[in-house]
C-alpha positions in Angstrom: 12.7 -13.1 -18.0 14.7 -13.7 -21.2 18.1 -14.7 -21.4 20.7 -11.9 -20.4 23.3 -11.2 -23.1 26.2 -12.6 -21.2 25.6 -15.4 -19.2 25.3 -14.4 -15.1 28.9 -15.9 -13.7 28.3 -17.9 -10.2 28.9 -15.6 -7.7 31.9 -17.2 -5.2 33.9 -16.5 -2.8 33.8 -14.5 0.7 32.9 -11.3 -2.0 30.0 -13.5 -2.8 28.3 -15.0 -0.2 28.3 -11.3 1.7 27.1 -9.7 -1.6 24.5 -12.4 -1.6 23.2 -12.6 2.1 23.2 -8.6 1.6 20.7 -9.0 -1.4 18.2 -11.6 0.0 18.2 -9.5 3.3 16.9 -6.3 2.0 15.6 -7.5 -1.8 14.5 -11.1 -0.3 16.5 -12.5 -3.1 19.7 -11.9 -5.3 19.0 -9.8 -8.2 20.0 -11.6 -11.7 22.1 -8.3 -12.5 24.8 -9.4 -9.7 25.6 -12.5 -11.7 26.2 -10.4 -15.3 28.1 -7.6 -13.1 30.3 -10.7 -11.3 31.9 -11.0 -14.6 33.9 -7.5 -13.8 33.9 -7.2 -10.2 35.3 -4.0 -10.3 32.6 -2.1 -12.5 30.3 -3.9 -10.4 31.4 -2.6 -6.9 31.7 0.8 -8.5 28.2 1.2 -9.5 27.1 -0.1 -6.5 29.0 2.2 -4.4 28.0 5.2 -6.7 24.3 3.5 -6.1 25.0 3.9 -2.1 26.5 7.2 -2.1 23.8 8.7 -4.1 21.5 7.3 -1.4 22.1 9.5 1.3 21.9 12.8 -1.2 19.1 14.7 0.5 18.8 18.5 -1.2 15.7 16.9 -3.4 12.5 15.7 -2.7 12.5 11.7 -2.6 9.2 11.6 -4.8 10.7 13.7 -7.3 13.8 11.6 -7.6 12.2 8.7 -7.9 9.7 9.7 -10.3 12.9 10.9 -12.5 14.5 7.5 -12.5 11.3 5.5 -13.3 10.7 8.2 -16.0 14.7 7.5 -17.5 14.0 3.6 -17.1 10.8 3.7 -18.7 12.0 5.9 -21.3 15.0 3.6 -21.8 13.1 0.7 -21.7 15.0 -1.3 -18.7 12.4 -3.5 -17.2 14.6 -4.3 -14.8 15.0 -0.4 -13.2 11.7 0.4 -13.7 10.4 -2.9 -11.7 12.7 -2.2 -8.9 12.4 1.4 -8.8 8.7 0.7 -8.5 9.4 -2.0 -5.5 11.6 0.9 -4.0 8.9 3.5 -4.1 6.7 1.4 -2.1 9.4 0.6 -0.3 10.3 4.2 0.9 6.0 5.0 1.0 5.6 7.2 -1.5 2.7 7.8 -3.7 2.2 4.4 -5.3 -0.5 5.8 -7.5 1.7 8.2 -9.1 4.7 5.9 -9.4 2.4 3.0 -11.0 1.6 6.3 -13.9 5.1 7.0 -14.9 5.5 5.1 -17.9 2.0 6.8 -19.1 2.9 10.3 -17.7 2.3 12.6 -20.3 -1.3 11.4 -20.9 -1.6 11.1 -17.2 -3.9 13.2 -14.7 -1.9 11.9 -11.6 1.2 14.6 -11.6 1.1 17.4 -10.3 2.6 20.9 -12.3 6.0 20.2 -10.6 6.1 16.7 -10.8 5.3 16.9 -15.0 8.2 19.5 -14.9 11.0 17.1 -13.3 9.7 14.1 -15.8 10.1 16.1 -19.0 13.7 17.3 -17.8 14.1 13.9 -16.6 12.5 12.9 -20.2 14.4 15.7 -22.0 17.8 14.5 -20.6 17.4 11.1 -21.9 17.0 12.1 -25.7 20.1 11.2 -27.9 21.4 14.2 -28.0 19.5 15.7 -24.8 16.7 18.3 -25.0 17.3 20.6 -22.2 16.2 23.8 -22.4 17.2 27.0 -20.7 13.4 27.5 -19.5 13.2 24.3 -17.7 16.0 24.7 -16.0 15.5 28.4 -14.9 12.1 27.1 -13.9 13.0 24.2 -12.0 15.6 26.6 -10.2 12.7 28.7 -9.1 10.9 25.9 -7.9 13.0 23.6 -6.1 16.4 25.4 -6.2 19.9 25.3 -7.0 21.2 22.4 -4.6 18.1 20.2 -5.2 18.4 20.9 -9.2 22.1 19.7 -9.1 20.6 16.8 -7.5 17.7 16.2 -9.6 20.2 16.2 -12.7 22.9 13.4 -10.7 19.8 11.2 -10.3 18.9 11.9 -14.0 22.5 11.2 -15.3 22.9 7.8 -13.1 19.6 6.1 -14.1 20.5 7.1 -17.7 24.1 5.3 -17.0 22.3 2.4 -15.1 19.7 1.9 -17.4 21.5 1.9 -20.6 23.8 -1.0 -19.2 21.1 -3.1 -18.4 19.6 -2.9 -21.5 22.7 -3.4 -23.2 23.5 -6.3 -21.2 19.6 -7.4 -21.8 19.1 -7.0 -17.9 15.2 -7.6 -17.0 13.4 -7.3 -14.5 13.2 -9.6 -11.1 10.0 -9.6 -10.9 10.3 -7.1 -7.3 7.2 -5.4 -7.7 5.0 -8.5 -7.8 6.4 -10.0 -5.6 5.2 -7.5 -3.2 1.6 -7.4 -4.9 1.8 -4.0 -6.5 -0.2 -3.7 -9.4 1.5 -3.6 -12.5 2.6 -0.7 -14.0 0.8 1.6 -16.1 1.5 0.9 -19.8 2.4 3.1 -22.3 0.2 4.5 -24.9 2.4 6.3 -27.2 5.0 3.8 -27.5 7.8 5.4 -29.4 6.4 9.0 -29.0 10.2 9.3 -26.2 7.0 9.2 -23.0 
């Protein structure tokens, strides 16, 4: 991992050490993000607690969800995201064959109709200005529904406001997946092709 942008503050105090016991319980070790985020406690808590409420959302399909994300961080370019998205997907036992394809989606055999639907309006969201279309929205209504759509498209808007921070702040990844022996990710073949 390179340098972050602002250097990661030490993380002190009562705030701290339960932040940090938190993070090695359930990540086995303190993400390097905490320590840039410690510099505005505030913002950090905030996303955090928008990252926990958005947990226990539940109209959409996990897979799908997850797929989005590591479609937006791939798309981004946060290694950080994608890495830990990827950790979480194995995580939550989903299909670690599919997950490993997202950055390489489009030329990938792996996804199903639906799935390729949900990454290009995941993918179509992300473009500066976004790409939405009336079809894909009328079409992922048909398929998934209203409730699970309005889901879909908070998960979307969230990695996209995750994401662009971390790379910003030149947040990387932690190494997560590895650590767990995943394989690495697919790469990319069209780099700069928006896949």
């Amino acid at each position: 991992m390179s340098e972050t942008r602002i250097p990661p503050a030490p993380i002190t105090g009562l705030k701290g050490a339960l932040i940090q016991r938190a993070a090695k319980k359930t990540l086995g070790q303190v993400p390097s993000s905490v320590g840039v985020y410690w510099h505005n406690q505030k913002v950090m808590m905030s996303m955090f607690g928008v990252g926990g409420k958005i947990q226990k959302w539940d109209a959409c399909d996990q897979q799908l969800k997850s797929f989005a994300h590591m479609a937006v961080a791939s798309q981004v370019g946060c290694s950080w995201c994608l890495d830990f998205n990827y950790f979480e997907a194995h995580n939550k036992n989903l299909d670690m064959d599919k997950a490993r394809e997202i950055p390489r989606w489009r030329e990938s055999a792996a996804f199903s109709p639906l799935e390729r639907e949900v990454l290009a309006y995941a993918a179509a969201m992300t473009e500066t200005e976004p790409t939405v279309t009336d079809e894909m929205v009328a079409s992922l209504r048909a398929r998934i529904g209203d409730a699970a759509l309005v889901e879909l498209t908070g998960i979307i808007a969230f990695a996209n406001f995750t994401t662009r921070a971390n790379v910003a702040l030149g947040i990387e990844s932690d190494g997560f997946a590895a650590a767990c022996g995943l394989k690495p990710l697919a790469q990319r073949t069209g780099v700069g092709s928006g896949s």
